[in-house]
C-alpha positions in Angstrom: -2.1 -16.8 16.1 -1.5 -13.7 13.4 -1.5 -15.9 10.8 -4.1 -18.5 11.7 -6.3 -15.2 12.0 -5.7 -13.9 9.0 -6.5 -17.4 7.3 -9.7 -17.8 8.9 -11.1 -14.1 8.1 -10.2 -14.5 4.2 -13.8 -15.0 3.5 -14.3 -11.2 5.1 -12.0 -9.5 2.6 -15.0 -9.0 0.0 -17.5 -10.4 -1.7 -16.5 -12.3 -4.5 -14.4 -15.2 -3.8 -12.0 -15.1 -6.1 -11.1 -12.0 -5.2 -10.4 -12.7 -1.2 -9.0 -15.7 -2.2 -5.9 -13.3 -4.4 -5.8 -11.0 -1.7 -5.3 -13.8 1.1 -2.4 -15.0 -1.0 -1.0 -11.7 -1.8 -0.2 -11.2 2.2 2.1 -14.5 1.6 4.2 -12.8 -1.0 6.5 -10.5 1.7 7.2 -13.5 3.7 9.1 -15.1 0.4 11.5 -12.5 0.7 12.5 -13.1 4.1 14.3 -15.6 3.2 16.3 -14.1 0.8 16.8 -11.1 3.1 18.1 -13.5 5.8 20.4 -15.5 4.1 21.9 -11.9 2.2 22.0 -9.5 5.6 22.0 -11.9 8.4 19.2 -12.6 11.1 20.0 -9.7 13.4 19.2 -6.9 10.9 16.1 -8.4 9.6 15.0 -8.6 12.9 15.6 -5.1 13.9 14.3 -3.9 11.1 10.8 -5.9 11.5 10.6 -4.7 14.6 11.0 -1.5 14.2 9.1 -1.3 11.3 6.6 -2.9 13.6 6.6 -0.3 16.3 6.4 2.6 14.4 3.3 1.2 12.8 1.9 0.7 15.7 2.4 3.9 17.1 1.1 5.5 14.0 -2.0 3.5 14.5 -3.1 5.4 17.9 -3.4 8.3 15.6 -5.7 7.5 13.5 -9.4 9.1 14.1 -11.6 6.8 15.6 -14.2 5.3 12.8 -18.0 4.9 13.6 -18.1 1.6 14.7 -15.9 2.4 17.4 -17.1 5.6 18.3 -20.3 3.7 19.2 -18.9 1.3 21.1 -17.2 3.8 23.1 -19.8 5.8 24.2 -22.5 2.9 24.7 
């Protein structure tokens, strides 16, 4: 569902299409590497390592100040 997400927003990266289009493909570029990483350390560590690097990320996103658009629909 991530990705399909991410597909069908690409047209609300910027204004210029060219430029969405670049950034939309630069997301695929990590997910090349996976492969290598995989088939060098193994499945296991990959895995730990994405998710881990996943939950701290999350975590560090409850920190972040609230921005307006939020802070309206809190309060409203």
């Amino acid at each position: 569902m991530c990705y399909y997400g991410h597909v069908e927003n690409t047209s609300n990266l910027g204004h210029d299409l060219y430029w969405s289009f670049f950034f939309g493909a630069l997301v695929e570029v990590p997910a090349y590497s996976v492969y290598w990483l995989v088939d060098r350390l193994g499945r296991r560590p990959v895995f730990l390592a994405a998710a881990v690097g996943a939950g701290i990320t999350s975590i560090g996103y409850g920190y972040l100040p609230d921005s307006e658009c939020q802070k309206k629909e809190k309060y409203h």
